[in-house]
C-alpha positions in Angstrom: 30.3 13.1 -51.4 32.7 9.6 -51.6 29.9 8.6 -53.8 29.7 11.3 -56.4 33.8 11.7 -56.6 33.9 8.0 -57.5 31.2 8.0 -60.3 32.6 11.0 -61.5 36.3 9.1 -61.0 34.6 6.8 -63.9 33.4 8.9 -66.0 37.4 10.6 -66.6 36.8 13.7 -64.5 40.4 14.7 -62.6 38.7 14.9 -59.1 39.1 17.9 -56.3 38.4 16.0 -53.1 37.0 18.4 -50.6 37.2 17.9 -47.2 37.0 20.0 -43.4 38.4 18.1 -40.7 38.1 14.7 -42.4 41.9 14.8 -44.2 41.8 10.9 -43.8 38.5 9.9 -45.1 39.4 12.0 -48.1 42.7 11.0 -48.4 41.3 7.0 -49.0 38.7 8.6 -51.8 41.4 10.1 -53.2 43.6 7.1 -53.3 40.7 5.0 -54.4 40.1 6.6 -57.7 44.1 6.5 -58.4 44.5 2.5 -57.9 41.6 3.0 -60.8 43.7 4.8 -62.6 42.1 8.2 -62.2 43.6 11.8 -61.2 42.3 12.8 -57.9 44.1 14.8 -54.7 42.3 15.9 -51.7 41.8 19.7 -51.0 41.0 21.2 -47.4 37.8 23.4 -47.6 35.6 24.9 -45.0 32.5 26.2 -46.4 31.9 28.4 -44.2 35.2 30.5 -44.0 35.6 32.2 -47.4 39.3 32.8 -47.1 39.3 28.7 -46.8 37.3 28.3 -50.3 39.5 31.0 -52.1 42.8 29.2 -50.7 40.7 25.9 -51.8 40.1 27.3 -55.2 44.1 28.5 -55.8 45.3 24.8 -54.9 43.0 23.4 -57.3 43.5 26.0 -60.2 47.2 25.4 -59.9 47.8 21.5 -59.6 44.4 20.1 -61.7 42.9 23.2 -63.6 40.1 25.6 -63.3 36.7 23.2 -62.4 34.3 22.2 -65.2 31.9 20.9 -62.6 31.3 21.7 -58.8 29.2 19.8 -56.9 28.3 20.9 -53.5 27.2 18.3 -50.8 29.3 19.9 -47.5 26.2 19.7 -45.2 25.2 18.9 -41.2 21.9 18.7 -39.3 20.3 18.5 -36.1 17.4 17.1 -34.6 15.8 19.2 -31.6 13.1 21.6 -30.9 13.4 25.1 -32.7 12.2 26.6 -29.3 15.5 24.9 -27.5 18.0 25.4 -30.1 21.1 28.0 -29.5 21.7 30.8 -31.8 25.0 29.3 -32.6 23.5 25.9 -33.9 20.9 28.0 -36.1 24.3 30.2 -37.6 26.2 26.3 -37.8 23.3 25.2 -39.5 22.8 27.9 -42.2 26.5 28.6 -42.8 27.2 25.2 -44.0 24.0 24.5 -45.4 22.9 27.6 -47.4 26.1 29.8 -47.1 28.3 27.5 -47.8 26.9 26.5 -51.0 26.4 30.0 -52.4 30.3 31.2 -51.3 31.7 27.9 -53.0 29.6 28.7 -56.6 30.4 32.6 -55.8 34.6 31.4 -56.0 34.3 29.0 -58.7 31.9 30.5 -61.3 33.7 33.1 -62.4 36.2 31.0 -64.8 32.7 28.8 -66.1 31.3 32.1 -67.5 35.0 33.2 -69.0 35.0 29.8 -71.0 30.8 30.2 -71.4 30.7 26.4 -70.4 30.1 24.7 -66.5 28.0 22.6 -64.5 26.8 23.7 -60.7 24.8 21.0 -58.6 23.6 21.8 -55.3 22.6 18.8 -52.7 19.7 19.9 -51.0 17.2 17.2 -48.9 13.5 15.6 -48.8 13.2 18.4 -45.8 14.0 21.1 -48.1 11.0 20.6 -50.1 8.3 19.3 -47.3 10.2 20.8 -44.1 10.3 18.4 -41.3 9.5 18.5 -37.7 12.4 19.2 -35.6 14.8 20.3 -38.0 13.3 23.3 -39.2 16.1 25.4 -39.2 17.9 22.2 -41.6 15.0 22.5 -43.8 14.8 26.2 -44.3 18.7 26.4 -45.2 18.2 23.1 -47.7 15.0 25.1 -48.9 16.9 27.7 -49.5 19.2 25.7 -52.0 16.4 24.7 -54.0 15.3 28.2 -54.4 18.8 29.3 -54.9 19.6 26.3 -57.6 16.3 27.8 -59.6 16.8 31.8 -59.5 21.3 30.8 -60.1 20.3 28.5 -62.9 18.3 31.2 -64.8 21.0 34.0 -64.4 23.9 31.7 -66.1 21.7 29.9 -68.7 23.1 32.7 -70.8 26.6 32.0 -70.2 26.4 28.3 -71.4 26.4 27.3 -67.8 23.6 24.7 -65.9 22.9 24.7 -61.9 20.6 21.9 -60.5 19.9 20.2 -57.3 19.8 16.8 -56.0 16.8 16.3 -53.1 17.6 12.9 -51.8 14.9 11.2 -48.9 16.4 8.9 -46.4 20.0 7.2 -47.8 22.0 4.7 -46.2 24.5 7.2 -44.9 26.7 8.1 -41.5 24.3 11.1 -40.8 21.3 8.8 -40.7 23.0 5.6 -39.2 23.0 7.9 -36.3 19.2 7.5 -36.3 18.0 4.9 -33.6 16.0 1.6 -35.3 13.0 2.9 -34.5 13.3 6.5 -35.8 15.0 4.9 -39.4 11.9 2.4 -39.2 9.2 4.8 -39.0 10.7 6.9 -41.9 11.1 4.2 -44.2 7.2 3.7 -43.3 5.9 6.3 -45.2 8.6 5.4 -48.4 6.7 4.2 -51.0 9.5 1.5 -52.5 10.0 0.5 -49.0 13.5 1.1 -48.5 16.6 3.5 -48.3 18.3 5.2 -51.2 22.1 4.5 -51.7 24.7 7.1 -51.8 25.5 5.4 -55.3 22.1 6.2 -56.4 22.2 10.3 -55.4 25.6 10.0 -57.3 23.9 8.9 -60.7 21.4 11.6 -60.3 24.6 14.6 -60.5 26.3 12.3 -62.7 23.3 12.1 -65.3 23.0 15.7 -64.6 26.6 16.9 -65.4 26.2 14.9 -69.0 25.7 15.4 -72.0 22.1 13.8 -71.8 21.0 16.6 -69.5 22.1 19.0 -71.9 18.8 20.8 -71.8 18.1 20.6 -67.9 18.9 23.7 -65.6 17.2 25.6 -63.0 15.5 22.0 -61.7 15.8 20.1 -58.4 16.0 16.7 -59.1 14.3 14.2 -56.1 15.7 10.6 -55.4 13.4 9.6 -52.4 11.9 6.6 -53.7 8.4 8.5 -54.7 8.5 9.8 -50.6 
């Protein structure tokens, strides 16, 4: 998320900084792209709750403008056994992961078909297109955007609007730092270019796809996962 609001910082976009419990992580992205000399405020937004996204949406609306582009990277996992996981992590799981994503498009899209112009990207995972042992309720909901991304991006093709996805493999990020060496070792394993992704590398993926040069791309999930 940090990543794609400060590549999007750069290319002039006025950034919506969302944000759950985090305020002070997005508060320094948000100051960031100012001392650059971009527009940016932070904007508290549980995906899950959708009287949170609609108060979300009215803050936004009233001090930047109606979105151009929302890209939707809230997510969480968890590694366990399917058989020992509680009903509550399974609804945690799919909430943010899948839910989320479709109640944040359902909020915003509306105003992108009134002006018949918009871009929607979805992140999804590596998992949501091979599944992965011990996170199979994570790779259902992630599989879920994919199939979401294709089925959304034909229905507003019409109204001048493009939905994609971003699949990225292992990055260098805090969800995977939690990984032990060996676990992060034994991925990277079976990586063909032998290493992790950056965050700055999933960002240039939604930033190629918001241009101009992706004018002609929609409906597509887009992998950066180093030919995983």
């Amino acid at each position: 998320g940090k990543a794609v609001c400060l590549r999007l910082a750069a290319e002039g976009y006025a950034l919506a900084v969302g944000y759950n419990r985090n305020k002070t992580t997005a508060d320094i992205v948000t100051e960031l792209i100012r001392q650059r000399g971009g527009t940016a405020m932070s904007v508290k937004c549980d995906v899950t709750d959708p009287d949170s996204i609609d108060s979300a949406k009215y803050v936004i609306e009233n001090q930047l403008s109606s979105p151009s582009v929302l890209v939707c990277s809230a997510g969480t996992a968890d590694i366990s056994l399917f058989s020992e996981q509680s009903f509550g992590k399974i609804k945690g799981l799919i909430d943010t992961d899948l839910t989320g994503s479709v109640l944040t498009a359902r909020a915003f899209v509306g105003q992108m078909i009134s002006r018949h112009e918009g871009n929607i990207v979805f992140i999804s995972s590596v998992w949501g297109e091979q599944g992965a042992s011990c996170e199979a309720v994570y790779s259902a909901a992630k599989a879920g955007i994919i199939g979401f991304t294709k089925a959304l991006g034909k229905e507003l093709a019409p109204s001048g609007i493009r939905v994609n996805c971003v699949s990225p493999g292992f990055i260098e990020t805090k969800m995977n730092a939690s990984l032990t060496e060996e676990e992060q070792k034994a991925f990277l394993d079976s990586v063909p270019m032998e290493r992790a992704g950056k965050a700055e590398e999933v960002a240039e993926a939604v930033a190629f796809l918001v241009s101009d040069g992706a004018s002609y791309i929609t409906a597509q999930n887009i992998s950066v996962n180093g030919g995983l």
